[in-house]
C-alpha positions, 0 to 999 in steps of 0.5 A, spaced: 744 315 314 738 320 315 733 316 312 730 309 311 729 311 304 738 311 304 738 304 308 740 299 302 739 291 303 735 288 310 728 292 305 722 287 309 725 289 316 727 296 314 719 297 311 717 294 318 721 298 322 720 304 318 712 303 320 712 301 327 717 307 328 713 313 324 707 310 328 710 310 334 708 303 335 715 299 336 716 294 341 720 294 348 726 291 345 729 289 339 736 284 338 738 285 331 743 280 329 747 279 323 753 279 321 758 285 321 758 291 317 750 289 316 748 296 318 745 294 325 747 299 330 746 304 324 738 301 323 737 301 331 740 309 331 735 312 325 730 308 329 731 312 335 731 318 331 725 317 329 722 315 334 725 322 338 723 327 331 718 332 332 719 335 325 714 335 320 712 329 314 716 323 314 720 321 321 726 321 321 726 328 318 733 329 320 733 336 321 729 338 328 733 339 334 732 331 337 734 329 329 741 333 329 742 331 336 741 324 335 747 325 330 752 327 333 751 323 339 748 328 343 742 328 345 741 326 352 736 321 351 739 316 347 744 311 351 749 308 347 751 301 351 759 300 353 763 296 358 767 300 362 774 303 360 780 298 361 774 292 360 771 288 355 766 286 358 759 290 360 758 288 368 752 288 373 755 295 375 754 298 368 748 295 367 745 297 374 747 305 372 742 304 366 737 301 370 737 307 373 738 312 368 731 310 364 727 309 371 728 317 371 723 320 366 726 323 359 730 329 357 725 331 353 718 328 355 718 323 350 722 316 348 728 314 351 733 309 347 738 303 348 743 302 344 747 296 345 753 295 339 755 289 342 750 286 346 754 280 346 759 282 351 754 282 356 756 277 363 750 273 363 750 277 370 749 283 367 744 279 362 740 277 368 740 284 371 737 287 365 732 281 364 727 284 370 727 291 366 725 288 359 720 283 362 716 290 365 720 296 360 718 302 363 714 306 358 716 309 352 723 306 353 726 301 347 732 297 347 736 295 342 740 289 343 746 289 337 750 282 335 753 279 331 752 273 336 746 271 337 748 265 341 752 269 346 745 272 350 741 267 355 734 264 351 730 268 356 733 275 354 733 274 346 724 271 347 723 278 350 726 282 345 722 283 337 728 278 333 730 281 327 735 277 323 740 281 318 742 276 311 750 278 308 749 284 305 751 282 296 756 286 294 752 292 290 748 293 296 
């Protein structure tokens, strides 16, 4: 997807989605939760790229260099989330590393995106580490917090994120 145009069901939140991020005026932190196959980590993706596009118009334009590089999973300022290899659940380590790496300015002067597909498989260890950086985010640095568990994440980490609740998809969307 390359533009919220090409995104089908969930229409009011990708409407202020769209506007917050074409804007440039998102929030710190949003946790996306729904059930699977809802299209949340494609969301939170055009949302990054969106907000790292510098090509002309509409944003995403999907064809500038930031754009192209969010795609494939290349651009350097766009982190996606995972536990360690060998393990399932995502520790204080990983959680440490990230810290850093966003408290180091961007690549390219501008945002710096999170992506957590599975935020879920957090330890509430690694949750509480993670709480002191959504209560004071570094500057134009946004997370997205993916779940189709809301209930797994601490009431403390889901009240500093913007809440966006995705319904079952019907069967033509």
């Amino acid at each position: 997807m390359h533009a919220f145009e090409d995104f089908r069901g969930q229409s009011a939140h990708i409407g202020q989605l769209k506007h917050d991020f074409s804007a440039h005026t998102f929030v710190h932190a949003y946790l996306i939760s729904g059930p699977r196959g809802t299209g949340k980590k494609s969301v939170a993706r055009l949302c990054a790229m969106a907000a790292l596009c510098r090509g002309e118009g509409e944003k995403p334009c999907g064809q500038c260099g930031p754009c192209r590089r969010v795609l494939s999973d290349t651009h350097p300022d766009v982190h996606t989330v995972m536990p360690e290899k060998g393990k399932q659940t995502i520790g204080v380590g990983v959680l440490r590393d990230v810290i850093a790496e966003v408290s180091v300015k961007s690549f390219e002067g501008t945002t710096k995106a999170l992506i957590f597909p599975e935020a879920e498989r957090m330890t509430p260890a690694a949750q509480n580490c993670l709480l002191k950086t959504l209560e004071e985010p570094p500057q134009d640095t946004v997370f997205f917090l993916i779940t189709d568990q809301p209930g797994a994440l601490l009431p403390t980490i889901v009240s500093r994120c913007r809440v966006i609740r995705f319904h079952p998809l019907s069967a033509e969307e």
